[in-house]
N, C-alpha and C positions, 0 to 999 in steps of 0.2 A: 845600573842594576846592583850593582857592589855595592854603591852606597845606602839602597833599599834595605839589600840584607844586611845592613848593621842594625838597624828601627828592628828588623821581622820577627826576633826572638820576642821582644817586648812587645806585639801586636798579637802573635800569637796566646803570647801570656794575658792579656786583655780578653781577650777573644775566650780563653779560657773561661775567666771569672764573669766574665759577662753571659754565658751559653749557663756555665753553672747558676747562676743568678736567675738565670728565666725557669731554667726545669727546675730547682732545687726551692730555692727562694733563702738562703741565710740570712741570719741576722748581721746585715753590716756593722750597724753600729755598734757589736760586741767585736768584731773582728776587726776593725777601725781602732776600737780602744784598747785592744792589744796591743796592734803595733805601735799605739804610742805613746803608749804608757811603758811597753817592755821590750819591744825589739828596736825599735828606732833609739831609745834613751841606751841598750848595748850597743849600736853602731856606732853610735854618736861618741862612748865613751873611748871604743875601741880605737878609733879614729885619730881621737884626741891625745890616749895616750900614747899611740906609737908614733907619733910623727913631731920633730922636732918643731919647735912657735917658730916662726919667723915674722918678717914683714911684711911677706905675701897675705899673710891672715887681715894684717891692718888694711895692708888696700881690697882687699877685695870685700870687706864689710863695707870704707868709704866707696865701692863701687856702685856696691850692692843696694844702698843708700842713695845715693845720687841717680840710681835709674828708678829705684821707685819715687821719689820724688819728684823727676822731672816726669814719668808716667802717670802720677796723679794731677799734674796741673795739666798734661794734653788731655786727659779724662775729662776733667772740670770744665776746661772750653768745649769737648762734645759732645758734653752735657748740655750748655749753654746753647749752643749752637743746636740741636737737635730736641729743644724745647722739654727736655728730662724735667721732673716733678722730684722730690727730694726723694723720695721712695726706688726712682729709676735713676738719680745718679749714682745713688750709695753702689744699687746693682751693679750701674756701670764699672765702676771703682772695683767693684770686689773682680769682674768676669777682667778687667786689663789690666791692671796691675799685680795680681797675685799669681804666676807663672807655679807650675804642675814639678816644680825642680825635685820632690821626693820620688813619690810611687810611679813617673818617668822621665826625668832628666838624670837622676842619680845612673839607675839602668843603661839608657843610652850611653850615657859618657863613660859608663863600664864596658860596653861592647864595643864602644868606635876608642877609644883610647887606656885601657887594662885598669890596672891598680891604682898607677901613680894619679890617672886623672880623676878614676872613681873618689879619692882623698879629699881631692877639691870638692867634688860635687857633693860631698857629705857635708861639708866646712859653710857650701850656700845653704844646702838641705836647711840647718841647725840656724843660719841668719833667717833664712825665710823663711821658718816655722815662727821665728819670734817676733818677723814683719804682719807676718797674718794674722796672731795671736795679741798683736796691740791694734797696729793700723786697720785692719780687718774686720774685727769687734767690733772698734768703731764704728767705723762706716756700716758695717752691718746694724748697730745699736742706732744710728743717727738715721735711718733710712726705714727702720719698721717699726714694728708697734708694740715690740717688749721696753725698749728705753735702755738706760743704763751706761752707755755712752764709754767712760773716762773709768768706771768703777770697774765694770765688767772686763775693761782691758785690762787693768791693774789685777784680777781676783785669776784670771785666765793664765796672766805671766809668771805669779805666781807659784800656779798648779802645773808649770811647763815641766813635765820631766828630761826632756831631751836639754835643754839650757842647764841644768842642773847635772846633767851627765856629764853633757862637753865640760863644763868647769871642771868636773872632778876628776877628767879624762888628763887633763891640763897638768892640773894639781899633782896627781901624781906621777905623771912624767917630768914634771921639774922637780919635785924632790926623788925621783931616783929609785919611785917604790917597785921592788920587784914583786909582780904577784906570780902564785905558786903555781905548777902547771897544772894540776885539774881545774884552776878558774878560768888559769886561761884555755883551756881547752874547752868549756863550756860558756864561757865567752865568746870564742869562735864560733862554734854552731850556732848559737842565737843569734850572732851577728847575719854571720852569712843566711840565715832565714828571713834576715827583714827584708831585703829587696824583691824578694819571689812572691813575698806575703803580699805585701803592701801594691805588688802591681796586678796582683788578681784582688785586690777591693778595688782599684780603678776602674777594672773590667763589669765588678760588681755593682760601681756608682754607675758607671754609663748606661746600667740595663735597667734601671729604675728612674732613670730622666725626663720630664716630663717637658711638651711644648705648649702647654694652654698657655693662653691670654699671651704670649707671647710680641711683641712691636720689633718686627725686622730690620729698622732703621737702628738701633741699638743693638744689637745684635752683631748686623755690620761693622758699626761701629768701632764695639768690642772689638771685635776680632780681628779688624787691619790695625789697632793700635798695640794689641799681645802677638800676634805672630808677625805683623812684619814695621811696626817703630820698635820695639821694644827690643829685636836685637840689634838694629841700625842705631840706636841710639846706645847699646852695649858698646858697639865700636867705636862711638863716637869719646864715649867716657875711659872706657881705655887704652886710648890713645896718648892721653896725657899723663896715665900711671906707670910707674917702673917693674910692670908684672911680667914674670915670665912666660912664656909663649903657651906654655901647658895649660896655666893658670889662666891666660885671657882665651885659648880657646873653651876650655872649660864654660868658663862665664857667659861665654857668645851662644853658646849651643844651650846652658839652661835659662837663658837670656828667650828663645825661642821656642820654649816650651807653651803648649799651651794652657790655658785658664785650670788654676790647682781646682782640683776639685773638691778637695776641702772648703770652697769657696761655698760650694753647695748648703753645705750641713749648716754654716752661717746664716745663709741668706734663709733657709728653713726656718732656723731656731729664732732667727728676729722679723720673720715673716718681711722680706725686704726682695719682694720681685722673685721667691724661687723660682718659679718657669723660666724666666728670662734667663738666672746663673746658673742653672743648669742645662737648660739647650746652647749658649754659650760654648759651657765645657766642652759639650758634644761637637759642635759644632766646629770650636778648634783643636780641640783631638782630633776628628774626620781630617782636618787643612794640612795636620801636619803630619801626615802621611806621606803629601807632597811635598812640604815646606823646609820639613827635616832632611832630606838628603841635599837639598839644593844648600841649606847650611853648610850642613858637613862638608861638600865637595869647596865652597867657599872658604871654609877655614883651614882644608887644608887634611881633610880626613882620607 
């Protein structure tokens, strides 16, 4: 039960934006493109610049790398296997490979491990925002019917402002630059707003999710390869890395997050199986209700 109430603050928050969502009706995709054009790119900065570089950065990008890669070829064989059409693999690709690690993995690993681990979880945040925003595209562009493939990733990483924050988050932490306290003071607040924002639009994505035309073999699919190879194979990969304990639990637990739901707005905008990627979402959001504390008690929360 302890391990439950560490998930229940951010289920609750869900629950919020989702109940808001049904009476109210917002515009998500103005409130979407706040956080991250403005509050995720000050997290991300904040982040970067109070926290000394190390080597932990480097492995955990080569982790970070290495399990979506080896998650896009177990995708491709249950594609293969389960007779997918190029339309329903792309789907497939988007709903198991691209793990939920902002608007709740970031949160959780704020509530089950404070500061030091929320750090980590900002540092995947800002890799898997830039995994989605290339590989993502893709596969979303190769799988419907707008096209654009290789361009539209490259036009997408460009327009990344979170990638452009971390850098400059960086930057001026190695050269030493002191900023003056009213910024950072207004730094802080913004910061500290992005995580309450960003998981009452999760709340808001889930209450707009649709299950037409949906194929429940794919679906299944999806979802034993994102909630439970994906963080068995976390373990697998870093076990061979020299990461610290904080650092690989971290990873294990946004390892196990469920299907980003950013996945959604993709598969919409390139017309590639929405029904599918978003009752997915839904579907491993609901799992990891149960899924998440059996984690955490395994790594040790």
């Amino acid at each position: 039960m302890s391990l439950f109430l560490i998930i229940l603050p951010a289920l609750v928050i869900f629950l919020i934006g989702f109940i808001a969502q049904k009476v109210i009706g917002f515009d998500i995709k103005s409130i979407s493109a706040m956080s991250l054009y403005i509050l995720s790119p000050c997290l991300a900065f904040r982040t970067f610049y109070t926290n000394n570089l190390t080597l932990d950065y480097v492995y955990i990008m080569i982790a970070a790398l290495l399990l979506s890669f080896t998650l896009l070829i177990i995708t491709y064989i249950v594609a293969k296997i389960t007779r997918a059409n190029q339309s329903e693999s792309s789907a497939l690709m988007l709903s198991s490979v691209f793990m939920n690690s902002g608007n709740y993995g970031a949160p959780v690993v704020l509530f089950a491990l404070g500061p030091a681990g929320f750090d980590y979880a900002v540092i995947l945040m800002v890799l898997h925002s830039l995994l989605m925003n290339t590989l993502g595209i893709f596969f979303a562009a190769l799988g419907g019917q707008e096209g654009g493939g290789h361009k539209q990733a490259l036009h997408s990483v460009v327009r990344m402002p979170v990638l452009y924050a971390a850098i400059l988050g960086m930057f001026c932490h190695w050269i030493g630059l002191e900023l003056s306290a009213p910024f950072q003071d207004a730094l802080e607040l913004v910061s500290n707003a992005t995580i309450p924002i960003i998981m009452l639009v999760l709340g808001m994505q889930l209450a707009v999710i649709s299950r037409k035309r949906v194929i429940y073999r794919f679906v299944i699919g999806a979802s034993i390869i994102r909630m439970v190879a994906s963080p068995l194979i976390a373990v697998l990969i870093l076990s061979f890395l020299p990461l610290n304990n904080l650092a690989k639990t971290v990873f294990i637990i946004q390892a196990a997050m469920p299907a980003a739901a950013n996945t959604t707005m993709l598969a919409l905008q390139y017309d590639t199986e929405p029904d599918l990627v978003s009752f997915t979402t839904l579907v491993t959001t609901i799992l990891s209700i149960l899924s998440l504390p059996i984690v955490l008690y395994f790594v040790g929360v």
